[in-house]
DRENDO-1510 file (C-alpha; in Angstrom, 1 decimal, always signed):
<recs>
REC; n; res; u; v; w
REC; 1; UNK; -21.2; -17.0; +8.0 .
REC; 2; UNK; -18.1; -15.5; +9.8 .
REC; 3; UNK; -17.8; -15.6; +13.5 .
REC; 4; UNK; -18.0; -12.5; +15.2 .
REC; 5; UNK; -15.1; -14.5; +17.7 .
REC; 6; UNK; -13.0; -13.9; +14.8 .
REC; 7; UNK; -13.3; -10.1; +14.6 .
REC; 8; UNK; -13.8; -9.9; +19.0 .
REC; 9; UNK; -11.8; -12.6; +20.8 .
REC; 10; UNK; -9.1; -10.1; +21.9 .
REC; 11; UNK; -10.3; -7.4; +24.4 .
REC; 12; UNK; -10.1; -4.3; +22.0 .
REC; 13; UNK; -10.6; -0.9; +22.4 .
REC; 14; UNK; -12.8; -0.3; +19.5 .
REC; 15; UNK; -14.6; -2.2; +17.6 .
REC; 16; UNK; -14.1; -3.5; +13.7 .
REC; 17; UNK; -16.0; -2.2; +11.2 .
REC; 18; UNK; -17.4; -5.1; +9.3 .
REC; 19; UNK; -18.0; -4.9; +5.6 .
REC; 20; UNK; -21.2; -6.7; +4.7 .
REC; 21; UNK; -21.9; -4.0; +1.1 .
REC; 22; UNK; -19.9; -3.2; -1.5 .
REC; 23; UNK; -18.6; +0.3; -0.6 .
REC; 24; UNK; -17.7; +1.5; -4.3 .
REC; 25; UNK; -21.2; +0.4; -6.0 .
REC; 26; UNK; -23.8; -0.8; -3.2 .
REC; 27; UNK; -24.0; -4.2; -4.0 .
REC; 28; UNK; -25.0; -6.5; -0.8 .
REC; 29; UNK; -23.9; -9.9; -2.0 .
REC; 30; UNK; -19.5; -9.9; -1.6 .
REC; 31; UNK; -18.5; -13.0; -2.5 .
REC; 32; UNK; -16.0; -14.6; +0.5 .
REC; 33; UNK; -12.4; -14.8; -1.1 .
REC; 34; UNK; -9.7; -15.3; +0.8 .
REC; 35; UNK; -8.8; -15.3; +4.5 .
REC; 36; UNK; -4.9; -14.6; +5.6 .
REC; 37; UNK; -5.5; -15.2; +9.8 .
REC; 38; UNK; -4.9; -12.8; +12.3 .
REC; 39; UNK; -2.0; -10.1; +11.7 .
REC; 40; UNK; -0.5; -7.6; +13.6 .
REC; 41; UNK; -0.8; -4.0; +12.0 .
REC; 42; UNK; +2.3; -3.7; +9.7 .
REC; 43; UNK; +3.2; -0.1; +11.2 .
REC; 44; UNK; +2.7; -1.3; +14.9 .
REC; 45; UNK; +6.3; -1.3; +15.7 .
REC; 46; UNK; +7.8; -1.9; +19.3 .
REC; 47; UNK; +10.6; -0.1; +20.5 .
REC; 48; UNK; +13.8; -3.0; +21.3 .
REC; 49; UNK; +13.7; -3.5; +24.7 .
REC; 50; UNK; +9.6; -3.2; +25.0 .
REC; 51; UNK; +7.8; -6.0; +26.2 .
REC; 52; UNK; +4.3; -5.5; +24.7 .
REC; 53; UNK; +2.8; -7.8; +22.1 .
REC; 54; UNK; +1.2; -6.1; +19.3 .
REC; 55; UNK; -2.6; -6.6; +19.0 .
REC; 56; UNK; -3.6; -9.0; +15.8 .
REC; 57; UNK; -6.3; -8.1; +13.6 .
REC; 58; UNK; -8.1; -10.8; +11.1 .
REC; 59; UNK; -7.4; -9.9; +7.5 .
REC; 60; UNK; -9.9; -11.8; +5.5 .
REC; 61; UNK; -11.1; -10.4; +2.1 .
REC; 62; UNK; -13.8; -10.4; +0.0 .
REC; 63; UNK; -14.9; -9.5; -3.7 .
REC; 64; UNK; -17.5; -7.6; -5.1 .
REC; 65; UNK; -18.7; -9.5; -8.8 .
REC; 66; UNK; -20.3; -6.5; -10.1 .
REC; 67; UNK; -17.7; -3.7; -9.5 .
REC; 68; UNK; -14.5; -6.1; -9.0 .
REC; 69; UNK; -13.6; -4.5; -5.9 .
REC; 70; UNK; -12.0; -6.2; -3.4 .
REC; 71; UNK; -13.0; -5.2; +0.5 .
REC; 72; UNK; -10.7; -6.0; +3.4 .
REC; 73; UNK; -13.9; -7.5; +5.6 .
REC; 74; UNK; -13.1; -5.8; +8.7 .
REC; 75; UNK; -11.6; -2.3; +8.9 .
REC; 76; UNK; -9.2; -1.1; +11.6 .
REC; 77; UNK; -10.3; +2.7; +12.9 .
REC; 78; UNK; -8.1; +4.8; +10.6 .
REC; 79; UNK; -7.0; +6.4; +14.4 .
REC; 80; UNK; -5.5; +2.9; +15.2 .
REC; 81; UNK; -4.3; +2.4; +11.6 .
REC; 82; UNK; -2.4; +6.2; +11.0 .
REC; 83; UNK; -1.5; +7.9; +14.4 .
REC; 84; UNK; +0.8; +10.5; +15.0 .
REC; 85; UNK; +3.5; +8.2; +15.7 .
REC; 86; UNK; +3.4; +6.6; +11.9 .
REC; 87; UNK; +7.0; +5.7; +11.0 .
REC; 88; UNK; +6.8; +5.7; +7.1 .
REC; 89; UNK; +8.4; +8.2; +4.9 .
REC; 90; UNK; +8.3; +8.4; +1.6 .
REC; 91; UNK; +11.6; +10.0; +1.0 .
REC; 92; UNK; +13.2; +6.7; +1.5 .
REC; 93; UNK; +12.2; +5.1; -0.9 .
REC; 94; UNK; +14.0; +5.3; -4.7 .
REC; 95; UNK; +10.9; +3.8; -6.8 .
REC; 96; UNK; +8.2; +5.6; -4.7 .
REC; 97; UNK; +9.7; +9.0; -5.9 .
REC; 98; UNK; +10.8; +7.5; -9.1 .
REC; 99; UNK; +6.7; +7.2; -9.4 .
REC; 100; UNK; +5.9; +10.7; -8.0 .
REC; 101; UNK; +8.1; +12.2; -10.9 .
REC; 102; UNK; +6.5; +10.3; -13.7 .
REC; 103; UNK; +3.0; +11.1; -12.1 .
REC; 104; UNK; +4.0; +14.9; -12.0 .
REC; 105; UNK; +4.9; +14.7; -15.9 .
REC; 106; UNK; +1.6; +13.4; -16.4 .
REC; 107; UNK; -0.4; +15.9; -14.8 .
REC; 108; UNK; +1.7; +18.5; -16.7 .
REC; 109; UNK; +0.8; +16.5; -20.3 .
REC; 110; UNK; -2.9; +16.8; -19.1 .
REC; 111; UNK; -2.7; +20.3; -18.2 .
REC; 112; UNK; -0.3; +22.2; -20.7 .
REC; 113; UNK; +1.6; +22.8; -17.5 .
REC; 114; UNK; +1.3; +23.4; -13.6 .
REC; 115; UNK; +3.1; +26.6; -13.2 .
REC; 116; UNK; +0.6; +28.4; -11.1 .
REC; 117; UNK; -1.8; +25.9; -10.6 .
REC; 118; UNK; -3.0; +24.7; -7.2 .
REC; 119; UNK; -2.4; +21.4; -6.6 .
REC; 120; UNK; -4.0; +19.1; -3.2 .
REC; 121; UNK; -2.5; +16.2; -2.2 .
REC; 122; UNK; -4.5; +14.1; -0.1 .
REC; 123; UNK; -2.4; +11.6; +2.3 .
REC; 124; UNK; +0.9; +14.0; +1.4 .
REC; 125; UNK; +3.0; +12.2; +4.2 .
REC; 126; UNK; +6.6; +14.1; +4.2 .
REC; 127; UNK; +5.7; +16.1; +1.2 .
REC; 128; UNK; +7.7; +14.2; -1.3 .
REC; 129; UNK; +5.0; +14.7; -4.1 .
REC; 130; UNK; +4.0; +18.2; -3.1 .
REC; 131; UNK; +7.5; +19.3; -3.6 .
REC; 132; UNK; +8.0; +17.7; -7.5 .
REC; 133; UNK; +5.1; +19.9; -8.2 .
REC; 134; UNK; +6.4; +22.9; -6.6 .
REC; 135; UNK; +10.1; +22.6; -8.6 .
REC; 136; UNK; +7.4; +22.7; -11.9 .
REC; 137; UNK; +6.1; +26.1; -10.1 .
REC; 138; UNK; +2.7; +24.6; -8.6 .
REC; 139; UNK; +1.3; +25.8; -5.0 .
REC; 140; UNK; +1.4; +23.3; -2.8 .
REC; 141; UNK; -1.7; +22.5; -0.3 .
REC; 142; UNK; -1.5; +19.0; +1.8 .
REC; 143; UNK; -3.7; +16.8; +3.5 .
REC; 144; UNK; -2.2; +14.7; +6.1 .
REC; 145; UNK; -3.2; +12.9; +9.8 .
REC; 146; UNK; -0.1; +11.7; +11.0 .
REC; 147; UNK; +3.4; +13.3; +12.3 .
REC; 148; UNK; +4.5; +13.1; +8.6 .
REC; 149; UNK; +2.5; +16.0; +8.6 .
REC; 150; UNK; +5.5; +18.3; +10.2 .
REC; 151; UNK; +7.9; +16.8; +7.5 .
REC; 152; UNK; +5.8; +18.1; +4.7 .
REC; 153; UNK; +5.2; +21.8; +7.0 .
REC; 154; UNK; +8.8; +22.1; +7.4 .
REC; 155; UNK; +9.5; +21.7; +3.5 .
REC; 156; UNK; +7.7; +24.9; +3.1 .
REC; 157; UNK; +3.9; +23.4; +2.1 .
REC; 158; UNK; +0.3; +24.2; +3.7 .
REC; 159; UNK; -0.6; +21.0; +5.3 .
REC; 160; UNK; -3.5; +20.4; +6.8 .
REC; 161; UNK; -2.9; +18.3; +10.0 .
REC; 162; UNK; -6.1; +16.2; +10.0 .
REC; 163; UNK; -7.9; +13.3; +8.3 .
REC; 164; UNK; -9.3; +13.7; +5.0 .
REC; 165; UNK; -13.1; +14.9; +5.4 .
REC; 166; UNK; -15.4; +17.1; +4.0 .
REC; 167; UNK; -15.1; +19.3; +6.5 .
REC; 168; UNK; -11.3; +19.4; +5.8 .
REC; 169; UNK; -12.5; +19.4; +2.1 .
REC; 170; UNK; -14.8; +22.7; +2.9 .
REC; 171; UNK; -12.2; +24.7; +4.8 .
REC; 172; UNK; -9.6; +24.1; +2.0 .
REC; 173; UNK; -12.0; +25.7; -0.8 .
REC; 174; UNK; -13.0; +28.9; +1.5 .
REC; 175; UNK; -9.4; +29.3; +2.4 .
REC; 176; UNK; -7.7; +28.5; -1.3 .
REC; 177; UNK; -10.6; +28.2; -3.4 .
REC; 178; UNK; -11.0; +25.0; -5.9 .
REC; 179; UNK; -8.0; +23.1; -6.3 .
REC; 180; UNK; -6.7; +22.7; -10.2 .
REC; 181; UNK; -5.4; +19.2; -9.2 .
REC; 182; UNK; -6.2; +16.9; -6.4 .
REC; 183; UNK; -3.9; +13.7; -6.1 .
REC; 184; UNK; -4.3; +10.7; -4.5 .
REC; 185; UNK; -0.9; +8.3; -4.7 .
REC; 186; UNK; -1.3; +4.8; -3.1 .
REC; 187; UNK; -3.8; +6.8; -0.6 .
REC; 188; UNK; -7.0; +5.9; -2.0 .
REC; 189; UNK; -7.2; +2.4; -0.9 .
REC; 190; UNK; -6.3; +3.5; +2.7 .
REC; 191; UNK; -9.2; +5.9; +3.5 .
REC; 192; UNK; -11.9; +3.2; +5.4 .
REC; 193; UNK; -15.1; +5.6; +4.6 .
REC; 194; UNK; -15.2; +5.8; +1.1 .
REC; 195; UNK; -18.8; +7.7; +0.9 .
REC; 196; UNK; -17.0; +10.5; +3.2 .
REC; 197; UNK; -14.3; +10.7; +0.7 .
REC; 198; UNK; -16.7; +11.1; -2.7 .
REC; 199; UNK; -18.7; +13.8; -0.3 .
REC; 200; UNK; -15.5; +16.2; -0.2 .
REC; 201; UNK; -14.0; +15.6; -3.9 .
REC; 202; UNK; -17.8; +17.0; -4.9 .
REC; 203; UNK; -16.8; +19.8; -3.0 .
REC; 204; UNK; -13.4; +20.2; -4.2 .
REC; 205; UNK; -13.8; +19.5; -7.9 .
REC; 206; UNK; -14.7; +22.4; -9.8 .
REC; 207; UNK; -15.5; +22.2; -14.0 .
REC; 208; UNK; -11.2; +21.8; -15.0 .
REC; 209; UNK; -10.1; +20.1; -11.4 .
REC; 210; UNK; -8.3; +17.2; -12.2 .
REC; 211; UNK; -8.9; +14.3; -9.7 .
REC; 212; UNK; -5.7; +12.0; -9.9 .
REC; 213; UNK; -5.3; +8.9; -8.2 .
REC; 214; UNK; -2.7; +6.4; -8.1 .
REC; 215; UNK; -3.3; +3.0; -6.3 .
REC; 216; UNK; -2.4; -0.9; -6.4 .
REC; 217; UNK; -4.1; -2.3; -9.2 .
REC; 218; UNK; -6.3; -5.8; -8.5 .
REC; 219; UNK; -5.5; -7.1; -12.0 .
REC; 220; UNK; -1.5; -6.8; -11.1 .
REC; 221; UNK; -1.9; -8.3; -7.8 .
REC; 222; UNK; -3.8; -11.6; -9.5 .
REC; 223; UNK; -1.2; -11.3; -11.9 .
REC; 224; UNK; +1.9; -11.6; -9.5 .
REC; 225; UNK; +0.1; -13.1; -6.1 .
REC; 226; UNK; +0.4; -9.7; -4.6 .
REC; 227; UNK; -1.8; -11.0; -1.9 .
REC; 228; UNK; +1.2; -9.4; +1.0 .
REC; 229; UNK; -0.9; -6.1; -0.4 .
REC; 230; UNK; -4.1; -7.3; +1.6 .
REC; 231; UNK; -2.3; -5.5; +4.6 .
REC; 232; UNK; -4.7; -3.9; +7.4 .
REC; 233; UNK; -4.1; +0.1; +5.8 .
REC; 234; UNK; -5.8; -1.0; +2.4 .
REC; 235; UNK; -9.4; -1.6; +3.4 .
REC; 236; UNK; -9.7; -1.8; -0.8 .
REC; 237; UNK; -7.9; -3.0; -3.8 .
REC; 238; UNK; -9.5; -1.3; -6.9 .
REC; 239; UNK; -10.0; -2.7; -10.7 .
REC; 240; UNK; -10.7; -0.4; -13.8 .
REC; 241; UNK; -14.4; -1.1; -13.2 .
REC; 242; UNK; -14.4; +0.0; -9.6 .
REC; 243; UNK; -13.3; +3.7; -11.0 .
REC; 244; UNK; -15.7; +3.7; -13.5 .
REC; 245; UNK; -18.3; +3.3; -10.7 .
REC; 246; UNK; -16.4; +6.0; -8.6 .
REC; 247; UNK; -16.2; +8.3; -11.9 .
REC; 248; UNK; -20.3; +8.4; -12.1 .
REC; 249; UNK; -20.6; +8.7; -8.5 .
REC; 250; UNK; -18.8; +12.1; -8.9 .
REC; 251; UNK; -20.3; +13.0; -11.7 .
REC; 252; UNK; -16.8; +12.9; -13.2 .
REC; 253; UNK; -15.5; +11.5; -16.5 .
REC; 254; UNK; -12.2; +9.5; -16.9 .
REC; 255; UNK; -10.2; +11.1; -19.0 .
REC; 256; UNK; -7.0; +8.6; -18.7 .
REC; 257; UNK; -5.8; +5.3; -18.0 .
REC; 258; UNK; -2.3; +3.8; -17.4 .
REC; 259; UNK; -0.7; +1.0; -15.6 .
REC; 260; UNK; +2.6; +2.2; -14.3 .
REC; 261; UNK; +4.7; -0.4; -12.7 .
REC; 262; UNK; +4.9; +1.6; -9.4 .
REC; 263; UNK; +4.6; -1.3; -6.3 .
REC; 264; UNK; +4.4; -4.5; -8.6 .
REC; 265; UNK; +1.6; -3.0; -10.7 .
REC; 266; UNK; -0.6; +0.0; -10.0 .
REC; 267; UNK; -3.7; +1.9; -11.5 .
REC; 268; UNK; -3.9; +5.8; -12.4 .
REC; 269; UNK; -6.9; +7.2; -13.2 .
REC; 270; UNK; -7.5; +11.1; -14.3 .
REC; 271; UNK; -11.0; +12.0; -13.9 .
REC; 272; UNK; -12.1; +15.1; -14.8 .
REC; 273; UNK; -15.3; +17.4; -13.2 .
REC; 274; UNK; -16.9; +18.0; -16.6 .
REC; 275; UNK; -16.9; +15.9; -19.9 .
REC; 276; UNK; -13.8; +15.6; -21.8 .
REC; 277; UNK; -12.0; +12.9; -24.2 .
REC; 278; UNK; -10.0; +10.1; -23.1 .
REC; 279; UNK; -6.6; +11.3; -23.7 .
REC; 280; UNK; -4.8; +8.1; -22.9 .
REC; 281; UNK; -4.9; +4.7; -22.2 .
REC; 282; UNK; -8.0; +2.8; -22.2 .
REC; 283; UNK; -11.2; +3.0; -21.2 .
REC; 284; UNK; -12.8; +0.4; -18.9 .
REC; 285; UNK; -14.4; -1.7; -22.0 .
REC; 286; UNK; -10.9; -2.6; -23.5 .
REC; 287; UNK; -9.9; -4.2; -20.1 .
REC; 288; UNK; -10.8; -7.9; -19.3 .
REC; 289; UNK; -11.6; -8.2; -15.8 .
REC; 290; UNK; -14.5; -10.4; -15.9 .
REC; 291; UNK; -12.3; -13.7; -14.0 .
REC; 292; UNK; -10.8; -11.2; -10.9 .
REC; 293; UNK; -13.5; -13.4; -8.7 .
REC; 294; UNK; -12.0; -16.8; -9.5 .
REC; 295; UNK; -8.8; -16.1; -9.5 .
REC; 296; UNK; -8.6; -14.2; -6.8 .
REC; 297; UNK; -10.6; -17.2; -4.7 .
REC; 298; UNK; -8.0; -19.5; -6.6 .
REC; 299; UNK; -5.0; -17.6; -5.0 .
REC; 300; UNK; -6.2; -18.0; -1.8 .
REC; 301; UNK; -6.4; -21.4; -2.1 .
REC; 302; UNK; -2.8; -21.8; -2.8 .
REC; 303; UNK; -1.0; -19.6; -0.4 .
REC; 304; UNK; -1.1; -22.1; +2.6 .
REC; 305; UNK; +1.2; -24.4; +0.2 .
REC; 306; UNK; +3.3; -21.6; -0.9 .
REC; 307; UNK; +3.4; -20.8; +2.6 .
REC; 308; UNK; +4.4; -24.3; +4.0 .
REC; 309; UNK; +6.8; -24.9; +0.9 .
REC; 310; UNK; +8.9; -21.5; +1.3 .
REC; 311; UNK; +9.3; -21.6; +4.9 .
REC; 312; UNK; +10.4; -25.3; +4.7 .
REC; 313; UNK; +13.4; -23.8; +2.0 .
REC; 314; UNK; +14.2; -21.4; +4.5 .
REC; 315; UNK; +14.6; -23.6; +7.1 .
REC; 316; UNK; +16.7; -25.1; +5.3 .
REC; 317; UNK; +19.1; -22.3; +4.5 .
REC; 318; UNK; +18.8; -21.7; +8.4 .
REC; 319; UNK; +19.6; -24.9; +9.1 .
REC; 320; UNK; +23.3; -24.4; +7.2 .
REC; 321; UNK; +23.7; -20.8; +8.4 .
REC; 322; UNK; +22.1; -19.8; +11.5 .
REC; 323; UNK; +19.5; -16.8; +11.6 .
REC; 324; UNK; +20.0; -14.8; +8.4 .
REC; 325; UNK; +20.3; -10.9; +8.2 .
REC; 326; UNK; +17.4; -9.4; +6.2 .
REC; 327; UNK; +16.9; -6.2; +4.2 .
REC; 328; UNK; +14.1; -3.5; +3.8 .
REC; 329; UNK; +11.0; -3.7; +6.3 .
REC; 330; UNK; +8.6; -2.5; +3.8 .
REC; 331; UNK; +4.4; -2.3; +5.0 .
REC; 332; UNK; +3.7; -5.2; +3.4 .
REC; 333; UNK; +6.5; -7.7; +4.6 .
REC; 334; UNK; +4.5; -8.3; +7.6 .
REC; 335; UNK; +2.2; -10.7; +5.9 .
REC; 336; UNK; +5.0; -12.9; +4.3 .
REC; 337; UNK; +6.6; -12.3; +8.3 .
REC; 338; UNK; +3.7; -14.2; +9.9 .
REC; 339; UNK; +2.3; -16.2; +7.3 .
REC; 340; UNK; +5.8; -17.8; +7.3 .
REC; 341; UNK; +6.7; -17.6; +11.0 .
REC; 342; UNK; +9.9; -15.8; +11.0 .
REC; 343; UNK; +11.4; -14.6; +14.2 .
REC; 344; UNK; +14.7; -14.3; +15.5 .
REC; 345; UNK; +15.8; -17.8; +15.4 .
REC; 346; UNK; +15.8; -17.5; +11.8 .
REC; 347; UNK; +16.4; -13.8; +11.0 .
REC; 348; UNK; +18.8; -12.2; +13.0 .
REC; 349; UNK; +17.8; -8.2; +11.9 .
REC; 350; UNK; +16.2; -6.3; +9.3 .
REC; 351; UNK; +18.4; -3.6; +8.1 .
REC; 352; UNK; +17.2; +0.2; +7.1 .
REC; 353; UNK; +18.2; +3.1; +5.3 .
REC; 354; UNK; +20.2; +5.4; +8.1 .
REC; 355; UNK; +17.1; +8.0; +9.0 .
REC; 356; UNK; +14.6; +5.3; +9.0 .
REC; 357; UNK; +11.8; +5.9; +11.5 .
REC; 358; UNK; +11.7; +1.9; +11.8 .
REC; 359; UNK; +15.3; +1.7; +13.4 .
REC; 360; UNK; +15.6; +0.4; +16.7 .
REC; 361; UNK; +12.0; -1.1; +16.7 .
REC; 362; UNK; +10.6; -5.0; +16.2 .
REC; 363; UNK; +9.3; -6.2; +13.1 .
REC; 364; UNK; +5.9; -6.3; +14.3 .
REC; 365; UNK; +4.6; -9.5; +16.2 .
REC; 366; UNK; +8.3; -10.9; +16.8 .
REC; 367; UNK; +11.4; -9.6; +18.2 .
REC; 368; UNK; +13.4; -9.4; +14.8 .
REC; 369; UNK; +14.9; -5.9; +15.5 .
REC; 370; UNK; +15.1; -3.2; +12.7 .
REC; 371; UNK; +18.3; -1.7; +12.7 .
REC; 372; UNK; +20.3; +0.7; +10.5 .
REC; 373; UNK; +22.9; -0.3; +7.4 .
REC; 374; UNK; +25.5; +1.6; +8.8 .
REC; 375; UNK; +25.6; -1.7; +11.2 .
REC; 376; UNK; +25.9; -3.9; +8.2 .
REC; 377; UNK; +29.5; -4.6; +8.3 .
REC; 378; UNK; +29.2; -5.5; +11.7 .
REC; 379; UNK; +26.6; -8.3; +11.5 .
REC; 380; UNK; +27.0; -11.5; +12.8 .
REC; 381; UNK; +27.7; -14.6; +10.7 .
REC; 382; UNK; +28.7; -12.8; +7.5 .
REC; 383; UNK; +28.9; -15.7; +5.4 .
REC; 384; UNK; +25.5; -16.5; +5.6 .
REC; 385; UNK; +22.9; -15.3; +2.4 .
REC; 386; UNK; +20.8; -12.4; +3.1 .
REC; 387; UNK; +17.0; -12.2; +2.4 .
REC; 388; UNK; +15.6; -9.3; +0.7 .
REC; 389; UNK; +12.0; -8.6; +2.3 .
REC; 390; UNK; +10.9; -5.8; -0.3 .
REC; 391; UNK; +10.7; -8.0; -2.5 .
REC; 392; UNK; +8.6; -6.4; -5.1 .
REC; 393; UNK; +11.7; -3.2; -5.9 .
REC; 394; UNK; +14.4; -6.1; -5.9 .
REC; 395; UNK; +16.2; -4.6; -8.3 .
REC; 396; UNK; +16.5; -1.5; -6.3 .
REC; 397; UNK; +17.4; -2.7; -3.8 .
REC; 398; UNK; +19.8; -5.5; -5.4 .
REC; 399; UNK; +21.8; -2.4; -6.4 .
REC; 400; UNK; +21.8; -0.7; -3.5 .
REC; 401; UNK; +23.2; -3.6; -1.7 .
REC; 402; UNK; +25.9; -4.0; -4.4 .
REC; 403; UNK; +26.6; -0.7; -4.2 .
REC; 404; UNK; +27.5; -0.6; -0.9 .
REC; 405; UNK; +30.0; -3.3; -1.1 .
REC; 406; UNK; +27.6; -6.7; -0.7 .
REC; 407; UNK; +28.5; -9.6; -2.7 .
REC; 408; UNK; +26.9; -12.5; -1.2 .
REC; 409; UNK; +23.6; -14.3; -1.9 .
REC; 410; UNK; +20.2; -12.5; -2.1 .
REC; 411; UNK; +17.5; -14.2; -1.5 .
REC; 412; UNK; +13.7; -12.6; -2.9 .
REC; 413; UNK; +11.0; -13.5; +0.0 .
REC; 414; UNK; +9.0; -13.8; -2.4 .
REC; 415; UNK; +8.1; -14.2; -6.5 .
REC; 416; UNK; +6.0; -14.9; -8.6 .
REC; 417; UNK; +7.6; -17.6; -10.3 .
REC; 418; UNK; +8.1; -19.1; -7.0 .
REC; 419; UNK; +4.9; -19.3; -5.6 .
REC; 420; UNK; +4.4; -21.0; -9.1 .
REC; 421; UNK; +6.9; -23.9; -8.5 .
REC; 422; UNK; +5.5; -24.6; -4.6 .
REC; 423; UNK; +2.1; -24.5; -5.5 .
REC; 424; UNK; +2.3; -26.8; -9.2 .
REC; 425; UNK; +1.0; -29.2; -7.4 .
REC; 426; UNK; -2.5; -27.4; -6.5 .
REC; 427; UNK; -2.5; -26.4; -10.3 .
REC; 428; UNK; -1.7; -29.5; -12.0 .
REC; 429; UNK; -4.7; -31.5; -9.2 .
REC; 430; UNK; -1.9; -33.3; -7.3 .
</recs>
């Protein structure tokens, strides 16, 4: 039974929705998998110098054994979760357009080409994706509810300025008629009322719209302990068998299936409005996902001793150094953050792409400041190693930092072959 002190001991302004059915298939009896504590939000970001606290939020998480969904158990108001003030930006990030240009060749395999085609992006934040498609000749329509929004309007797109609803999904069709594509890329997982969104694709898909949708995949987080992923903005991490559900609840057919390595291991599924053959990848029978529930339970189990074990090596490293400098404040570095404790006595900054939205803010829940890499060279304590908190693009970012003249230590906050060797123990029964 879970305490409704949990969800309620701080005085909020709105309540959490809590999850008791599965929202992709109905089924009433989750299965309790994992529970992370309290968090702040991962976008909450204080300005230096500003003495609030942020507000923490439990993130506990539980599995659906019929769809192999998992459900963050209680869901943040998408208001709280994406306001105006939203500091991330897709532009920044290498791999995330890297993604968006091999998503963009897709849709142009599936369709012969996009050269006059209408294409929606739902969640279009800055209009990175939107403008890929236009170079190919595409018109460009976007959805978006937060001051992203002006980023993608000033790039030249039509951006809707709201949060995805059928509403917003009615007043797109009467002013543009049925889009040809509709994307979704690592936006699926963050919209919290999923029967909303399947009420405006069946007004948006017509007999050739292509629905595509990009998101974490569960199977890759099992695979490499994704669990920093369970952050607040994904109130669900989908499996193969959760879009088949979602296909036949649009009336839809998947027509493709890949596994691009996008964020550590994602999911993109093409579903079609009317009947066609799968032209790639595999169809939800070829995929093994019948153990998600167990293993997922089983990683749960062993994060507090990967927890205690890393922070204990960083400690460490302190302990010879002083606070370390850090790179890359990624969404989902706020888990490892305050499931590991880190403040300012053992980092002494985060440091960000010059333009970064996130400059001159604290890492949420601690005063670590974000600051920008044109400061680098003037760090403090410049022998000590530096820690790498995006973790799951270190190679990216392992370049970047050499390119810009970095040769010290880099240390990963995190692998999978780590958590491995700090949790044997649990594995092995001793």
């Amino acid at each position: 039974m879970v305490s409704l002190y949990t969800a309620f001991k701080l005085n909020w302004n709105r309540a959490l929705n809590l999850i008791q059915n599965c929202e992709v298939c109905g089924q009433k009896a989750l299965h309790r998998a994992l529970d992370l504590g309290d968090h702040p939000m991962c976008d909450d970001l204080v300005p230096v110098g500003d003495p609030r606290i942020p507000i923490e939020y439990p993130i506990q998480i539980s599995f659906c054994p019929v769809c192999r969904t998992a459900h963050q158990m209680f869901q943040i108001p998408k208001r709280t979760l994406f306001s105006e003030s939203y500091h991330y930006r897709a532009r920044h990030t290498a791999d995330v357009l890297k993604g968006m240009a091999t998503l963009v060749d897709r849709c142009e395999e599936l369709a012969g080409s996009v050269k006059d085609l209408t294409v929606l992006d739902v969640g279009c934040n800055d209009g990175s994706l939107l403008s890929i498609f236009r170079q190919k000749g595409a018109k460009t329509i976007g959805v978006e509810p937060t001051g992203a929004a002006s980023d993608a309007i000033a790039a030249g797109h039509t951006v809707y300025h709201d949060y995805f609803s059928p509403e917003i999904a009615t007043k797109i069709v009467a002013e543009h008629g049925k889009p040809d594509i509709v994307t979704f890329t690592n936006v699926f997982a963050h919209i919290e009322n999923l029967e909303s969104v399947i009420t405006a694709l069946r007004t948006l898909m017509g007999p050739q719209t292509l629905l595509v949708i990009e998101n974490h995949y569960l199977g890759a987080v099992l695979d490499r302990y994704q669990f920093d992923t369970f952050y607040h903005e994904h109130p669900r991490t989908y499996s193969l068998t959760s879009f088949d559900y979602i296909a036949r609840s649009l009336g839809a057919s998947l027509v493709s299936v890949e596994f691009p390595a996008r964020y550590g291991g994602n999911i993109r599924v093409v579903m079609a409005g009317t009947p066609r053959k799968n032209v790639g990848g595999l169809a939800p029978h070829e995929v093994d996902e019948s153990d998600f529930g167990e293993r997922l339970a089983e990683m749960g189990r062993r994060i507090p001793l990967w927890s205690k074990g890393k922070r204990a090596e960083l400690l460490e490293v302190v302990s010879r150094f002083g606070p370390l400098p850090a790179k890359a404040f990624p969404g989902r570095a706020a888990i490892l953050v305050k499931l590991l404790g880190l403040d300012e006595t053992m980092v002494s900054a985060i440091y960000e792409k010059p333009g970064s939205m996130k400059i001159d803010h604290y890492v949420p829940g601690t005063r670590i400041p974000i600051v920008s890499d044109d400061d680098f060279a003037d760090r403090p304590n410049k022998e000590a190693p530096l820690l790498n908190f995006a973790w799951h693009i270190a190679d990216e970012i392992h370049a970047y930092l050499r390119s810009r003249g970095y040769a010290g230590e880099i240390i990963d906050l995190f692998s999978a072959e780590e958590f491995d060797r700090l949790t044997a123990s649990h594995v092995s029964g001793g």
